[in-house]
N, C-alpha and C positions, 0 to 999 in steps of 0.2 A: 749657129751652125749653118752650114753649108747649104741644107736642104731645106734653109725655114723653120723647122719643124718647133721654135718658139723664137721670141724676138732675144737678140743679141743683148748685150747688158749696155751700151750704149744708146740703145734707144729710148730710153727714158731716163728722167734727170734724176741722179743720185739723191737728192732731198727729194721726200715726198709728199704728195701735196697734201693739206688737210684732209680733202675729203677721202683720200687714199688712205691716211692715221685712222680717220675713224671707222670707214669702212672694214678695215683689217683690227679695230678695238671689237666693234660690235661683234663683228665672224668670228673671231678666232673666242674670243674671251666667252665665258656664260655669266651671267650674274655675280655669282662668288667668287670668280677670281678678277672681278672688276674691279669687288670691294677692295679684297686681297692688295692688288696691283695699286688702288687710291692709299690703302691704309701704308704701304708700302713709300710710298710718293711723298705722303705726310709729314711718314718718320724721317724717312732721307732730308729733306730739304730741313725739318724743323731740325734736326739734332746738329748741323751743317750751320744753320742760322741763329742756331743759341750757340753753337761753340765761337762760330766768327763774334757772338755781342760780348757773351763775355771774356773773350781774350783781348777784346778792345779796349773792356770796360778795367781789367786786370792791367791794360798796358797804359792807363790814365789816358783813352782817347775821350775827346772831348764829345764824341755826338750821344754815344751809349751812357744810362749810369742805370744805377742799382735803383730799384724800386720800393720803396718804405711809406709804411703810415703811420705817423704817430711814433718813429722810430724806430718802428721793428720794420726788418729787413724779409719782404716776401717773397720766399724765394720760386720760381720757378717750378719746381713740382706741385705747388698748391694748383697750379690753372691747369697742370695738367692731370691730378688727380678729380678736378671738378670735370676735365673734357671727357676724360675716360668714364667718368658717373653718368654724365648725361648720354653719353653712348650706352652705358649698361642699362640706362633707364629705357630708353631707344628700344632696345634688343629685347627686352622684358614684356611693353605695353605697346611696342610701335607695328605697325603694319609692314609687311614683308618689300614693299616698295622703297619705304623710309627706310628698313636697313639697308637695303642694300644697296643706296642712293650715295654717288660715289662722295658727297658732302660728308655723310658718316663713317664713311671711308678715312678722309685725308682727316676730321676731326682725331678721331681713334687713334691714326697713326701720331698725329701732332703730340698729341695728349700723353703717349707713353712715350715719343720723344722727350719731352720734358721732365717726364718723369727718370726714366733712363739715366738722362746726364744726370741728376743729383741723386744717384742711388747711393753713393756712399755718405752721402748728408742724413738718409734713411737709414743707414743701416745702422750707421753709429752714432747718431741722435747726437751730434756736433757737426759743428763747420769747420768738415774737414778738406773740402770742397779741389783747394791747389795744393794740400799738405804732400802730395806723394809725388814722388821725382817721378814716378812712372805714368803721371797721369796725360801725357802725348800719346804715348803707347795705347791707354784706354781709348784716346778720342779718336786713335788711327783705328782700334781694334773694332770699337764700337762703329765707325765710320764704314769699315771696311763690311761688316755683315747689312747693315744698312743696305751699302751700295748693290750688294749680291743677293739681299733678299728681292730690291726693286729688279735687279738685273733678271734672274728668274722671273721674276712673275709677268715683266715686260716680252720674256722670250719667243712666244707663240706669235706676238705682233709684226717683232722683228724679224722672225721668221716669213709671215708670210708676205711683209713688203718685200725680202730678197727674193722669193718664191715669185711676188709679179713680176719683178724687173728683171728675171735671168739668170738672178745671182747665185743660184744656186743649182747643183748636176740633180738633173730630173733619173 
C-alpha cells in the first residue's frame, strides 16, 4: 500500500527460507497437530511411493520386484501392520515427548499407508489385489484424501507465511 502500512508482496522472495518454514511450523502448529501434519506427510508420500513401486513392479519394470522368503510373497501391509504396533506400543508405555516426536508421526502415517493400499487383500483374505477395473479410481480416491488431509493439516503454516509476506488483505 501506498502508506507503508505493511510491506508490499514483492518485497520478499515467493519461496521461503528455511528458517521462515520452521519458524511458522513451531508458531502456528502445537504439539498434536505436528504429529497430526507428520502422520499426514507419512501417509501421503508412502501410499504415492508404494503405488509408483507396484505399478512398476505390475508393468515388469526391472528396478522394483515383489519381496518373498522361502516363497511366500510378503505383502506390504505386514510392515505396516508391525509400524502401526510399534506406534501403538509407543502410545501405551512411551513418554509424551516420544509421541509426539514428529518420527512417530510419519512412522504411523507410513504404516497405515501400507496398510490402506492392501485393504482389500484384508478384506477378502485373497489376492485380489489388481482384480477390479476400478482400482485407478481407489488409488486417485485414496490419493486424493491423502493429499487433503496433509493439505489441511499444512494450512495454518501456509497461512502464516502468506500473512509475512503481504499475501494476504489484513
Amino acid at each position: 500500500m501506498a502508506d507503508g502500512s505493511h510491506d508490499s508482496p514483492t518485497s520478499k522472495s515467493a519461496v521461503p527460507t528455511p528458517a521462515e518454514l520452521r519458524r511458522a511450523y513451531l508458531q502456528e502448529l502445537q504439539p498434536a497437530e505436528r504429529s497430526v501434519l507428520w502422520s499426514w506427510l507419512g501417509f501421503t508420500v508412502t501410499f504415492a511411493a508404494v503405488r509408483a513401486i507396484t505399478y512398476s513392479i505390475r508393468s515388469g519394470g526391472h528396478r522394483f520386484h515383489n519381496v518373498s522368503i522361502g516363497g511366500i510373497h510378503l505383502h506390504h501391509y505386514m510392515w505396516g501392520i508391525g509400524m502401526v504396533s510399534a506406534v501403538g506400543g509407543l502410545a501405551v508405555a512411551g513418554c509424551e515427548s516420544k509421541r509426539r516426536h514428529p518420527l512417530t508421526g510419519v512412522v504411523y502415517g507410513s504404516g497405515l499407508a501400507l496398510i490402506v493400499d492392501e485393504f482389500a487383500l484384508l478384506l477378502d483374505l485373497k489376492d485380489v489385489y489388481w482384480a477390479s477395473q476400478g482400482r485407478v479410481s481407489v488409488d486417485l480416491g485414496v490419493g486424493m484424501v491423502a493429499l487433503g488431509g496433509t493439505g489441511l493439516s499444512i494450512r495454518p503454516i501456509l497461512s502464516r507465511l502468506a500473512r509475512d509476506r503481504g499475501l494476504t488483505r489484513r
